[in-house]
C-alpha positions as CSV (number, residue, x, y, z in Angstrom):
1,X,-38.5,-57.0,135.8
2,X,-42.1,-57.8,137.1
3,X,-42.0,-58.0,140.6
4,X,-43.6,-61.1,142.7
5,X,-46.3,-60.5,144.8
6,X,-47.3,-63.2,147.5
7,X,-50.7,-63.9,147.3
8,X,-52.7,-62.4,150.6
9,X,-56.4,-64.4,150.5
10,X,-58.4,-64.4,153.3
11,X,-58.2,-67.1,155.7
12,X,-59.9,-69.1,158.7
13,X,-56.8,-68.1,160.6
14,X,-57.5,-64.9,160.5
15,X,-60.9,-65.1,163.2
16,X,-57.5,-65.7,165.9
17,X,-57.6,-61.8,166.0
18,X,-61.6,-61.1,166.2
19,X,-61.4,-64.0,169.3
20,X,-58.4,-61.5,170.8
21,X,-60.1,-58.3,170.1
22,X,-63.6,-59.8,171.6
23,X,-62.1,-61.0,174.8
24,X,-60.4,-58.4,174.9
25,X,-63.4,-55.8,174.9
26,X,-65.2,-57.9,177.3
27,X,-64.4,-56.9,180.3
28,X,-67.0,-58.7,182.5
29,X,-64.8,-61.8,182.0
30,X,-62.0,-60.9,183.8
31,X,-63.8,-57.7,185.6
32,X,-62.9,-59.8,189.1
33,X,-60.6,-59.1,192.1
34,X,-60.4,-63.4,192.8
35,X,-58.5,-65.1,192.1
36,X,-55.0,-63.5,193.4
37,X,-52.1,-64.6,191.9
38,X,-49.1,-63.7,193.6
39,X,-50.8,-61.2,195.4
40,X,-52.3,-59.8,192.1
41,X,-55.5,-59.4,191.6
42,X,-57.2,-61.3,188.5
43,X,-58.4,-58.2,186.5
44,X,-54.5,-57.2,186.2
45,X,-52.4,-60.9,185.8
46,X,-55.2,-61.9,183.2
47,X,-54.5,-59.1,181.2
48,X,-50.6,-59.4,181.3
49,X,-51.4,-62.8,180.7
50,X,-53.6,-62.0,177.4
51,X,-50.9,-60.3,176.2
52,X,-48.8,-63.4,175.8
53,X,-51.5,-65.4,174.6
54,X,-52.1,-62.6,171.9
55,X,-48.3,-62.5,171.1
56,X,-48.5,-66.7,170.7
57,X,-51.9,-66.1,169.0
58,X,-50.2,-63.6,166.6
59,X,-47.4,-65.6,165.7
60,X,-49.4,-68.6,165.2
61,X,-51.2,-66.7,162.2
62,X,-48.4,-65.7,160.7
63,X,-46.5,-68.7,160.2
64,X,-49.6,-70.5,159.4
65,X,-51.1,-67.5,156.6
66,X,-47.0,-67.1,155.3
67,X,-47.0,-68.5,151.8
């Protein structure tokens, strides 16, 4: 039996992850103690917060690039 494999080309999709990588190697962007959030300091709720919008991000790819 031959086996069916989906095809993987690249896509325009794909540049989701270099955007989330980049920011995320930034750090001057969010290298900031204002504003607070809840009595957080930027530089730690922007990067909790970047790791949902990675996880949206992610999904979004995958849906989108599933054939």
């Amino acid at each position: 039996m031959a086996s069916q494999t989906k095809n993987r080309a690249w896509s325009w999709w794909y540049l989701l992850f270099v955007v989330q990588i980049l920011v995320a190697l930034w750090p001057p962007l969010y290298n900031q103690a204002d504003p607070h959030l809840f009595g957080v300091p930027f530089f730690y709720w922007f990067q909790l917060a970047w790791i949902l919008v990675c996880a949206v991000l992610t999904g979004v790819v995958y849906f989108v690039t599933d054939k």
